[in-house]
C-alpha positions as CSV (number, residue, x, y, z in Angstrom):
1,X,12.9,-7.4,-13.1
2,X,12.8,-3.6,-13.0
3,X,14.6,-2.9,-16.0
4,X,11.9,-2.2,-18.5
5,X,12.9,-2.1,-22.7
6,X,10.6,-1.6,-25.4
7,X,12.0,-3.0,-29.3
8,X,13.4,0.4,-31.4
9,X,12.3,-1.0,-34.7
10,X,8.5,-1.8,-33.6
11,X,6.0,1.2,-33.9
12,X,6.4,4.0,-31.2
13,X,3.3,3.2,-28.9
14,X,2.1,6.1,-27.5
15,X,2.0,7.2,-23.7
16,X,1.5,9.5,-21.3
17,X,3.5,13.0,-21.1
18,X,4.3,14.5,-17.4
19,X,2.9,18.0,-18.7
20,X,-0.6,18.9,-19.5
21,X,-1.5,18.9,-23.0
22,X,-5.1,20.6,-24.4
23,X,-6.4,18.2,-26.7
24,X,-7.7,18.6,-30.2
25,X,-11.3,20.6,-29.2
26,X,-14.0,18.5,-29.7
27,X,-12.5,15.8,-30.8
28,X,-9.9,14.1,-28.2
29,X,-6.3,13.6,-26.9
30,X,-3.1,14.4,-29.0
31,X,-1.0,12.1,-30.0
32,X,1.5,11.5,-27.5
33,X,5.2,10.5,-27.3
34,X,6.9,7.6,-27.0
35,X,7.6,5.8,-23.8
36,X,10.3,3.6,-23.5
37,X,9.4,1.8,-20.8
38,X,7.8,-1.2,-22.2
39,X,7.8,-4.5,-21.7
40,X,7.3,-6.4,-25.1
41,X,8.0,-9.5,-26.5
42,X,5.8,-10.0,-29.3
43,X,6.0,-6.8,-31.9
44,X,3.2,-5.3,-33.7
45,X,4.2,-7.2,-36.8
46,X,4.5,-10.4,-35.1
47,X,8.4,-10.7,-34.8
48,X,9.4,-12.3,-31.8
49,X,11.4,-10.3,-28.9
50,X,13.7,-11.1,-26.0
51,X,13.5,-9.5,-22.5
52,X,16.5,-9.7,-19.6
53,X,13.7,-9.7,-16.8
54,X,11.1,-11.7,-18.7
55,X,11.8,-14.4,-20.7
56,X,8.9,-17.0,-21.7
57,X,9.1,-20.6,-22.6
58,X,5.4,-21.5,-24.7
59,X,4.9,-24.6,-26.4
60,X,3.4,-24.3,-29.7
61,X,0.3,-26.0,-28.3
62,X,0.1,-23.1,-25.7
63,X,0.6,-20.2,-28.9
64,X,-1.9,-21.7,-30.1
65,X,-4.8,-22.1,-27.3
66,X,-3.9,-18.5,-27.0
67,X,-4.9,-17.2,-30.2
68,X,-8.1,-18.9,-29.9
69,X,-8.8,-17.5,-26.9
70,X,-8.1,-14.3,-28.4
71,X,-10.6,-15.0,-31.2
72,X,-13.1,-16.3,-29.4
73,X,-13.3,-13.9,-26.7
74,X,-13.8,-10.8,-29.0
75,X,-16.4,-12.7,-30.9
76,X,-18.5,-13.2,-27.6
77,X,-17.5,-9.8,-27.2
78,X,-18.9,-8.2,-30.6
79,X,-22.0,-10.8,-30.7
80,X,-22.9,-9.5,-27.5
81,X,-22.6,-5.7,-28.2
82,X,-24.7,-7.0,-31.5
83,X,-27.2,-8.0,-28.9
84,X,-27.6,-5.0,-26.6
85,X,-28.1,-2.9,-30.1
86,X,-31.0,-5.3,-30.9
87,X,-32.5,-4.7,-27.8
88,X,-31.6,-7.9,-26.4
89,X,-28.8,-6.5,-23.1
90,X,-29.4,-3.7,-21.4
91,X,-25.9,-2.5,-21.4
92,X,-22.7,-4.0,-22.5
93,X,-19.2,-3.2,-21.7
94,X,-17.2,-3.9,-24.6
95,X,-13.3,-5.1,-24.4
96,X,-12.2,-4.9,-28.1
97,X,-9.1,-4.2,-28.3
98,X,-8.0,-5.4,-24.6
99,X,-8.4,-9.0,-25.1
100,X,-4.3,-9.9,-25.0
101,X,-4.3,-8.2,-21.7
102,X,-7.0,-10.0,-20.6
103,X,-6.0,-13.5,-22.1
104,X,-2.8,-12.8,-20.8
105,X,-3.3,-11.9,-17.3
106,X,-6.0,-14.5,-16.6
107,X,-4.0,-17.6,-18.0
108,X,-1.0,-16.5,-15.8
109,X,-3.0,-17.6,-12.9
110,X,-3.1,-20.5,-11.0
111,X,-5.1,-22.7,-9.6
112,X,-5.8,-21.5,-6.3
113,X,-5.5,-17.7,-7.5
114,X,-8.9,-15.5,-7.1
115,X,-9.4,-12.7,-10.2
116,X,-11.5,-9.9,-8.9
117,X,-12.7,-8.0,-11.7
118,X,-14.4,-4.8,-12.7
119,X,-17.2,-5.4,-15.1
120,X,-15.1,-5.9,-18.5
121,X,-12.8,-9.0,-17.7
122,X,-14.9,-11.4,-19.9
123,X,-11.7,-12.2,-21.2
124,X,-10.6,-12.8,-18.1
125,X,-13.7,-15.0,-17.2
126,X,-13.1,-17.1,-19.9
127,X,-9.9,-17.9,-19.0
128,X,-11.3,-19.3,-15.5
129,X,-13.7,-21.3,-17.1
130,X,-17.5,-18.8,-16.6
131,X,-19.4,-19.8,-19.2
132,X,-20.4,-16.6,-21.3
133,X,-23.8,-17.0,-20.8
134,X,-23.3,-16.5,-17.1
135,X,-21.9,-12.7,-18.0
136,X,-24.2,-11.9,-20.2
137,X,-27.4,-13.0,-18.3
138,X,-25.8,-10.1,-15.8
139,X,-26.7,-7.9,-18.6
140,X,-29.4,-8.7,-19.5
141,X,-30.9,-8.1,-15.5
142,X,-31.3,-12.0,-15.1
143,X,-29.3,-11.9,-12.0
144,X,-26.2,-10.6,-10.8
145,X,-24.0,-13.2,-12.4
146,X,-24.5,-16.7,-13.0
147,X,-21.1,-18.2,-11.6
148,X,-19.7,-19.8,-8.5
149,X,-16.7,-17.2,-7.6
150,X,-15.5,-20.1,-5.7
151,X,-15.6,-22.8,-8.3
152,X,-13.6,-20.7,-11.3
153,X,-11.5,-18.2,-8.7
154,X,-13.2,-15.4,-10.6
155,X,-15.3,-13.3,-8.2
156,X,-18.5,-11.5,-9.2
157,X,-18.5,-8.4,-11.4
158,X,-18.1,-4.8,-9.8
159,X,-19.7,-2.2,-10.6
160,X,-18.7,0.9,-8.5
161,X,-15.4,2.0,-9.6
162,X,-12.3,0.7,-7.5
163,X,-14.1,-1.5,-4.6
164,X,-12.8,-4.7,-6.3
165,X,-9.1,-3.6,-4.9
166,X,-10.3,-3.3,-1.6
167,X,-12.1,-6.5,-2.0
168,X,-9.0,-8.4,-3.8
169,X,-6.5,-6.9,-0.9
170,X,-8.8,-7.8,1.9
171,X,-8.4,-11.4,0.3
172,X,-5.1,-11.7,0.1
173,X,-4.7,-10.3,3.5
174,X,-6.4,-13.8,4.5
175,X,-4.8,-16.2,2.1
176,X,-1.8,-14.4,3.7
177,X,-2.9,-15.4,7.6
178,X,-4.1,-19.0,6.5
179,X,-1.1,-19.9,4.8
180,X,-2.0,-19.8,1.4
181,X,0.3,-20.3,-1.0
182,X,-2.1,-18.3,-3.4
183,X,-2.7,-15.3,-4.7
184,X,-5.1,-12.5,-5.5
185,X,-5.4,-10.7,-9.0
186,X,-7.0,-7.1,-8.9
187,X,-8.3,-5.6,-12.3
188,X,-8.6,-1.7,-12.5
189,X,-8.8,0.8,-15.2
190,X,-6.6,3.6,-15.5
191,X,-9.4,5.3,-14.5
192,X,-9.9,4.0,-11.1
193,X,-6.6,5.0,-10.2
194,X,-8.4,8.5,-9.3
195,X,-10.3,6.9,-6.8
196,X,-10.2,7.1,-3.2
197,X,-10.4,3.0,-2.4
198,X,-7.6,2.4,-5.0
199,X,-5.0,4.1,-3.2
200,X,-6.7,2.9,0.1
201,X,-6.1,-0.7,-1.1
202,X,-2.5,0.0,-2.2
203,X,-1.5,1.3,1.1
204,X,-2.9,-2.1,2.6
205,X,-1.6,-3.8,0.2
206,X,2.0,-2.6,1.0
207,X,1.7,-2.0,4.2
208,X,1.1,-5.7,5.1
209,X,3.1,-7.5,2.4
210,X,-0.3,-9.2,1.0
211,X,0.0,-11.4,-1.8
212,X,-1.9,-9.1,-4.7
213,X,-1.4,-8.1,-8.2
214,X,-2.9,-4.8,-9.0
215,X,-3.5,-5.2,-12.9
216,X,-4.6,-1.9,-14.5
217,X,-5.8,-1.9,-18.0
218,X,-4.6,1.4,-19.3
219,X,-7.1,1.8,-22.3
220,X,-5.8,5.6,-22.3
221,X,-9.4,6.7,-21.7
222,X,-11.6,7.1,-18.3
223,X,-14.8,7.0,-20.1
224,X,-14.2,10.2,-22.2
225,X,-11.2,12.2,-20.0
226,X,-7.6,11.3,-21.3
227,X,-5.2,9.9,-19.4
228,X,-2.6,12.6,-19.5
229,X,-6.1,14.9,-17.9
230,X,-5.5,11.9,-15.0
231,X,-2.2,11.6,-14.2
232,X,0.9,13.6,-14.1
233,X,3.7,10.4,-14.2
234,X,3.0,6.9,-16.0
235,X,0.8,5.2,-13.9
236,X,3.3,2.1,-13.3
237,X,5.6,4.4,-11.7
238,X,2.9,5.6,-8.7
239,X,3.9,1.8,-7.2
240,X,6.9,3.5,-6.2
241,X,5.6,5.8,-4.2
242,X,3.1,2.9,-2.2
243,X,6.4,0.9,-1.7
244,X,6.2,-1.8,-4.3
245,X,7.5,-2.5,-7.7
246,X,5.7,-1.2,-11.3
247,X,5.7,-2.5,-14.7
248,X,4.2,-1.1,-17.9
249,X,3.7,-3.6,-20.3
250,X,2.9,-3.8,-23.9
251,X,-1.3,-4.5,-23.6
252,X,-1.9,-5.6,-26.7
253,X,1.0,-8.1,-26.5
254,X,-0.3,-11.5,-25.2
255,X,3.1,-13.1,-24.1
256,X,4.4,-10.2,-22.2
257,X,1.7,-9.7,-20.9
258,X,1.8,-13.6,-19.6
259,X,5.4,-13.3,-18.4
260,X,5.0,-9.8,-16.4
261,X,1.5,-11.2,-14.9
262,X,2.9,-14.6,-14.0
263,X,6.4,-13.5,-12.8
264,X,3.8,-10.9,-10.3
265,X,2.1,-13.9,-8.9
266,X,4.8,-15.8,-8.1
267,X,6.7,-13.2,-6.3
268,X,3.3,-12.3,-4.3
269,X,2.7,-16.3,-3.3
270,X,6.7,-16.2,-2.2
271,X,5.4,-13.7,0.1
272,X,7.1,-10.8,-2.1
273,X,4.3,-8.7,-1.6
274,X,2.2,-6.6,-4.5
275,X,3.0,-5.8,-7.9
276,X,1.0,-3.0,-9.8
277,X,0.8,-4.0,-13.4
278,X,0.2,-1.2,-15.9
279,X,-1.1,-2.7,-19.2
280,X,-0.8,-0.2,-22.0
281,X,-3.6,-0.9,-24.2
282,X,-6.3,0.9,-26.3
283,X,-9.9,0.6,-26.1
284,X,-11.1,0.2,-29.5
285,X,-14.8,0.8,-28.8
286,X,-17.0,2.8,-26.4
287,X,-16.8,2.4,-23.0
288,X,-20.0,1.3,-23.0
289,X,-22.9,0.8,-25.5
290,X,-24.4,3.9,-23.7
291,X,-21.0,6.3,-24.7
292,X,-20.0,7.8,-28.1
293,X,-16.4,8.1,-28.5
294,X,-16.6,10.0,-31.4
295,X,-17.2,13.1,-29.1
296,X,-13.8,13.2,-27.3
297,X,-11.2,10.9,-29.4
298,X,-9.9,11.4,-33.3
299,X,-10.8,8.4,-35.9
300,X,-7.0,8.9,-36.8
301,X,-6.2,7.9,-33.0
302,X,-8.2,4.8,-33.6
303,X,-6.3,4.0,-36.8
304,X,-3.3,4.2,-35.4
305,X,-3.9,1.9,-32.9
306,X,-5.4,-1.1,-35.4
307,X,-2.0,-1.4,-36.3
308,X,-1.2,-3.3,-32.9
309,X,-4.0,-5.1,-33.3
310,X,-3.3,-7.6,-30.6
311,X,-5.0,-10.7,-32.3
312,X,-3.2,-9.5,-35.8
313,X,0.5,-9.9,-34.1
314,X,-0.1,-13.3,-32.6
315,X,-1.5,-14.7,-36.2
316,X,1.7,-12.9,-38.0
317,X,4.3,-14.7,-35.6
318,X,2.1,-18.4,-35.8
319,X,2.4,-18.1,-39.8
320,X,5.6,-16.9,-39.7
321,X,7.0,-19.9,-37.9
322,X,4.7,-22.5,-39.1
323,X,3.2,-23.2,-35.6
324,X,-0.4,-23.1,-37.3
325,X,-1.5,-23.4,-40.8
326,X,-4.8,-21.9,-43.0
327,X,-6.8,-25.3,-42.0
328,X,-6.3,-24.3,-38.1
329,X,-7.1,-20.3,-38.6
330,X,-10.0,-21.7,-40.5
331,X,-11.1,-24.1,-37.4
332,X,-11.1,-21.6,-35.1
333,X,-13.1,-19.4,-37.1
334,X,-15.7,-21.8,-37.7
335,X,-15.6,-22.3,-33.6
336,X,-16.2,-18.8,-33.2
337,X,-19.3,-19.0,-35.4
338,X,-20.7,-21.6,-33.2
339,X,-20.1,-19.7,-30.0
340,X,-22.0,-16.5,-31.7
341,X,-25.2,-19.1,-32.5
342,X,-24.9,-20.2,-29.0
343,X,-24.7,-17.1,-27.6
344,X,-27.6,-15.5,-29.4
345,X,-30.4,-18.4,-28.9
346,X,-28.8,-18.6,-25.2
347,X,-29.3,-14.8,-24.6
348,X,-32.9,-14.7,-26.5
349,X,-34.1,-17.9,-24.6
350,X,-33.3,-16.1,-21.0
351,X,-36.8,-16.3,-19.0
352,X,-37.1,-13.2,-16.9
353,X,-36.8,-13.7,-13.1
354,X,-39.7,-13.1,-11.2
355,X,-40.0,-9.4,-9.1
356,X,-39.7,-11.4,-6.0
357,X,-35.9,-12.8,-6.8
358,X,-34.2,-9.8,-6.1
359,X,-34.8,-11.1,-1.9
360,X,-33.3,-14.8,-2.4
361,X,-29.9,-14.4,-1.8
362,X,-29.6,-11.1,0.0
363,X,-28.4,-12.9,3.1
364,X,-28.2,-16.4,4.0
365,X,-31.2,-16.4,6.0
366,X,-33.7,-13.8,5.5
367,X,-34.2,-11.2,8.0
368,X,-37.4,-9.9,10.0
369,X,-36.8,-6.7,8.0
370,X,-36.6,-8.0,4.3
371,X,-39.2,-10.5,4.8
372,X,-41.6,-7.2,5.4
373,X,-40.4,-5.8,2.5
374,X,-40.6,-9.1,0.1
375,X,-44.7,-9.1,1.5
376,X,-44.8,-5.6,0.9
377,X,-43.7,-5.9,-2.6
378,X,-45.6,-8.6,-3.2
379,X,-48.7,-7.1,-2.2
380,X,-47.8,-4.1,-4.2
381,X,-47.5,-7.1,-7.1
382,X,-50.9,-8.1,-6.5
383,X,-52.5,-4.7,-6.6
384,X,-52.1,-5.0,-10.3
385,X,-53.8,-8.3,-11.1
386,X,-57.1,-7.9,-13.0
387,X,-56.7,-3.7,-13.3
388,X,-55.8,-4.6,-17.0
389,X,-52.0,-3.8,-16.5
């Protein structure tokens, strides 16, 4: 399982150096080595690969719910950056260009398996079954997240770099005491390996055998500082140093991605302990619609990385082997349109909240405290009525 390969006739992916490099000023990060340490079954081009540590049996039904899932998910994804240009999100958090490690990851799971995620695993989301509305109404400042985190095993979104670890370890930790045979996925960006509850988490994690997966999407960017300005060694290889195994795997390749993440949750319910996952990916867009990543990256950087387009690879290898023809491409296309309409009239037809929601589910019951402060508030509401505001 640790013996990591990468396929010598695909495209060199690039990766992270161990020495500092000054990027390109003004515009961005270098282009960077290759890194031979890569898990990849699928190539760029499509071709299909074999791995000694990860081999993957998928039906051609399965290949083919997972390029619709790929589809679909970055058409929610650019219909609803569409909508926060229009006025109609506050925010949004784009993942194009990450959707085979999300797609991967989350259909790796199982059942009883929990995802806690940051706030860009809507492919991930999907996978577990949150309708997209449900994200996007978080978005739009409807609420904090329309889903039951005990229903689809995908917990609420985090917002504050690097507490979902802490969160996902503290629940594995109890799986772990009641017997569980389940598991808990963590997602992190590279990013958030800088941060302070990360490596607390890890040492937790390690320290008491839980049963978590630490999957970090390495989208070679923390907002606008490069990776190599992050980290002196591949991230996969800091696991080592917490006392638990690291992978890097191809990002933008769905089926390794599957294998690696589903091989990790298995060894974690057989009470292996954690995994850290590094995904090597490339976020195509901003980090979020607020950031311009025309300031610190080169449009040659993005070009490059089109070319492992991960949706692009798994359409090659279905029309190379026949496992889908023009008439299914076509179908799911025409699915995808749907999804956009419902999105949009969905999104548009949101009613605001009332002020006064933001007390309802504070705490189960509502305390002496907050009850002054919901009649404050609400006499503070009621100041306004017939002053022409």
């Amino acid at each position: 399982m640790r013996e990591l390969v990468s396929e010598p006739d695909s495209p060199a992916l690039p990766s992270v150096t161990t020495e500092a490099v000054d990027p390109v000023p003004g515009a961005g990060a270098p282009h960077l080595p290759q890194q031979p340490d890569l898990v990849q079954l699928l190539s760029p081009e499509g071709e299909r690969l074999e791995h000694p540590d990860y081999s993957i049996d998928v039906s051609a039904e399965e290949l083919r719910g997972l390029y619709r899932d790929l589809v679909l998910v970055r058409r929610w994804d650019v219909e609803a950056t569409a909508l926060q240009r229009q006025g109609e999100l506050g925010i949004w958090a784009s993942l194009l260009g990450q959707e085979a490690a999300q797609i991967g990851a989350g259909r790796a799971m199982a059942d009883g398996d929990t995802a806690f995620p940051t706030y860009r695993e809507h492919g991930v989301a999907w996978t577990r079954g949150v309708d997209p509305l449900h994200v996007i109404s978080l978005f739009r400042g409807v609420d904090n997240g329309g889903w039951d985190p005990v229903a689809t095993g995908f917990n609420l979104y985090t917002v504050v770099i690097g507490a979902q670890t802490l969160h996902a370890t503290g629940y594995a930790m109890g799986l772990q005491r009641d017997g569980a045979e389940s598991a808990a996925l963590a997602f992190l960006g590279d990013g958030a390996t800088s941060q302070g509850e990360v490596n607390e988490a890890m040492i937790w994690a390690a320290s008491f055998s839980a049963p978590v997966v630490f999957f970090c999407q390495n989208n070679q960017y923390a907002i606008s500082v490069p990776l190599e300005r992050q980290s002196r060694v591949p991230l996969y290889q800091r696991a080592a140093g917490f006392g638990f195994p690291g992978v890097r795997v191809d990002g933008n390749d769905v089926l390794a991605v599957l294998a690696v993440t589903r091989a990790a949750l298995a060894a974690a319910r057989e009470g292996q302990g954690p995994t850290f996952i590094e995904a090597f990916t490339y976020r195509m867009g901003a980090h979020t619609t607020s950031d311009d990543p025309t300031r610190y990256r080169l449009a040659s950087e993005l070009e490059e990385w089109k070319l492992r387009d991960p949706i692009a690879r798994v359409k090659a290898y279905l029309s190379r082997t026949g496992v889908a023809d023009a008439a299914f491409f076509d179908a799911v296309e025409a699915e995808g349109d749907e999804l956009a309409k419902r999105i949009r009239s969905g999104t548009v037809d949101m009613a605001d909240p009332p002020g006064t929601a933001m007390f309802d589910r504070v705490y189960a019951e509502q305390t002496p405290h907050l009850a002054a402060q919901q009649a404050e508030f609400e006499a503070y509401q009621a100041s306004f009525e017939g002053a022409g505001h």
